[in-house]
C-alpha positions as CSV (number, residue, x, y, z in Angstrom):
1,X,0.0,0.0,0.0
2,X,3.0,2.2,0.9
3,X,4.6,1.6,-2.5
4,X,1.4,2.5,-4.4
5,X,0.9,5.7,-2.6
6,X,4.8,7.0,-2.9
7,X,4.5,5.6,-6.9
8,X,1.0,7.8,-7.2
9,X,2.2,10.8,-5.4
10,X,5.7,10.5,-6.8
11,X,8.0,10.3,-4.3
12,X,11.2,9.3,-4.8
13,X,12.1,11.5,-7.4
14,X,15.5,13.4,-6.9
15,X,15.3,17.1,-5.8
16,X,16.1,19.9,-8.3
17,X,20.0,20.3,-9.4
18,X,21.9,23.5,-9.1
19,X,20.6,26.8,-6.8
20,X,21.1,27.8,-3.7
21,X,19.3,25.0,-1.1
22,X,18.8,27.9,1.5
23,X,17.2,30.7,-0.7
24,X,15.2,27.8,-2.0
25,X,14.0,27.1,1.4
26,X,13.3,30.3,2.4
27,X,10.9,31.2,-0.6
28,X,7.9,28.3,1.5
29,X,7.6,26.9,5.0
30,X,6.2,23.6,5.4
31,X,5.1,22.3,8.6
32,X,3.3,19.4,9.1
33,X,1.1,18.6,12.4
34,X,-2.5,16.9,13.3
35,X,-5.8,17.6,13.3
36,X,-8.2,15.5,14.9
37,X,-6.4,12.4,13.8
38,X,-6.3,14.0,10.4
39,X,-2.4,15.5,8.5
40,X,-2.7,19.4,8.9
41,X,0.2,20.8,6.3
42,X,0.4,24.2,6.6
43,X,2.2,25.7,3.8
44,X,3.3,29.6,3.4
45,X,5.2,31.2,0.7
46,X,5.4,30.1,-2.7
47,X,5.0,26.4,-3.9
48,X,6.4,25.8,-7.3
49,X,7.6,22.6,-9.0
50,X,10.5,23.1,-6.9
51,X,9.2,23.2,-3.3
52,X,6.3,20.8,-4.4
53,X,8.8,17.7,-3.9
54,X,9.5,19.0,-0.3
55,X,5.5,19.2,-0.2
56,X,5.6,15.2,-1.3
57,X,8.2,14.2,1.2
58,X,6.9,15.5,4.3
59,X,3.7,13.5,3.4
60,X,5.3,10.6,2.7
61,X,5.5,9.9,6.3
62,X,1.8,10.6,6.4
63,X,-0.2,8.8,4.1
64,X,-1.3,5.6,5.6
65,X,-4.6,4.7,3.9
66,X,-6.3,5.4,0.8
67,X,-9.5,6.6,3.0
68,X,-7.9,9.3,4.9
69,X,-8.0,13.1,5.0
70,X,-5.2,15.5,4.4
71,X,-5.7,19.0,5.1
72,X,-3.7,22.3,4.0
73,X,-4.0,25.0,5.1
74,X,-3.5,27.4,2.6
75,X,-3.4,30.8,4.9
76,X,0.4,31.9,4.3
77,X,0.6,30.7,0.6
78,X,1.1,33.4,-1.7
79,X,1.8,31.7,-4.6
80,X,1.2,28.1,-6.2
81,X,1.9,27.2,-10.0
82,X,1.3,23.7,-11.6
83,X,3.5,21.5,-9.4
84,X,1.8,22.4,-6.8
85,X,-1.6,21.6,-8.4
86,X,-0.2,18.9,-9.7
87,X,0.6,17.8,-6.2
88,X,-3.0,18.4,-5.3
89,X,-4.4,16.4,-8.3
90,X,-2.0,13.4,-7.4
91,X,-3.3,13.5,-3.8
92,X,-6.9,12.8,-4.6
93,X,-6.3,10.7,-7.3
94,X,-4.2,8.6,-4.5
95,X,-6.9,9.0,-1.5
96,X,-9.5,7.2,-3.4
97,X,-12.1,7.1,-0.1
98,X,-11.0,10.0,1.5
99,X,-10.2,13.6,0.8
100,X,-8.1,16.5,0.3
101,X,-9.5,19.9,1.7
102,X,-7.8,23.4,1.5
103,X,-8.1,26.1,4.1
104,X,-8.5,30.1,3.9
105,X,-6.5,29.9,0.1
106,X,-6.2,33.6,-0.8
107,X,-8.1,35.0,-3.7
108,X,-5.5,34.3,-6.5
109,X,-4.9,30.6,-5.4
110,X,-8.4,29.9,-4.7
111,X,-8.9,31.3,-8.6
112,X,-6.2,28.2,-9.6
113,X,-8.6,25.6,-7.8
114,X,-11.1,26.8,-9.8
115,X,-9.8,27.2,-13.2
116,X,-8.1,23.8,-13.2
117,X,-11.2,22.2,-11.8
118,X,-10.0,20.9,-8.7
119,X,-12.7,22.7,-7.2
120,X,-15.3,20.4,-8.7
121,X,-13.3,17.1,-7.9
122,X,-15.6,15.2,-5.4
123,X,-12.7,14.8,-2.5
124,X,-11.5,18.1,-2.8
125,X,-13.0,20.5,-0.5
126,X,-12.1,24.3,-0.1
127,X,-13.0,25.9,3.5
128,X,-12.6,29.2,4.7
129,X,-11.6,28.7,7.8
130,X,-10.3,26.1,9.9
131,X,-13.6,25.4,12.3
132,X,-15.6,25.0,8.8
133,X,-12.9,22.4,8.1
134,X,-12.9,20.7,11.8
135,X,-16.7,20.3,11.1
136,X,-16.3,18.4,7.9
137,X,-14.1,16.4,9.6
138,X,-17.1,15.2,12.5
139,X,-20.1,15.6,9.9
140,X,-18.8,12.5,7.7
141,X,-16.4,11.1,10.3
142,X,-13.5,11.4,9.3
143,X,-11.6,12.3,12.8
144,X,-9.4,10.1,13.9
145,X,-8.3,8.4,11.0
């Protein structure tokens, strides 16, 4: 199961050659914790295809069933082009039974969603906050996963 989720998400692959590793890191934070039972990922500055793979590795250590939930909260981001989408689309392609759900994206990311149709994916869910999202979570229960 492990194997199928790191092939679907595709982890494994080798990070970007050349650059400086620090201002890299310093354009996005990632920082992953728990929300009942659920991954939180709360991600801030810019994802790109770049800082996308860091995005894959930190939930590699997360993603333990097809059925779970992943959150993001989206507050801090300022920026996401297609890798991170691309991320996003991989995810719920890889949580068949459960779902993906963004939090408080700002205006120009929550305009990506939409435009590339993640939006209308049926395990993608956008909230605006993160109490909207914590009540998802206990409406179809999903805590504790």
């Amino acid at each position: 199961m492990i194997g199928r989720l790191r092939r679907l998400l595709g982890l494994g692959s080798n990070p970007p050659a050349g650059g400086d590793a620090a201002a890299e890191q310093a354009r996005y934070t990632i920082e992953v914790s728990h929300h009942l039972g659920s991954p939180l990922v709360v991600l801030s500055g810019e994802i790109d295809h770049h800082s996308a793979n860091q995005v894959r590795l930190a939930l590699e250590r997360e993603l333990v069933s097809p059925d779970q939930v992943v959150l993001f909260d989206l507050n801090g981001l300022t920026y996401l082009d297609s890798g991170g989408l691309a991320l996003l689309f991989d995810l719920i392609r890889t949580l068949e039974e459960g779902w993906v759900g963004v939090i408080h994206p700002a205006p120009n990311v929550r305009r990506l969603l939409q435009i590339s149709g993640l939006d209308t994916q049926e395990n993608f869910r956008v909230f605006d906050d993160l109490e909207e999202a914590r009540a998802a979570l206990e409406a179809d229960g999903s805590a504790g996963l």
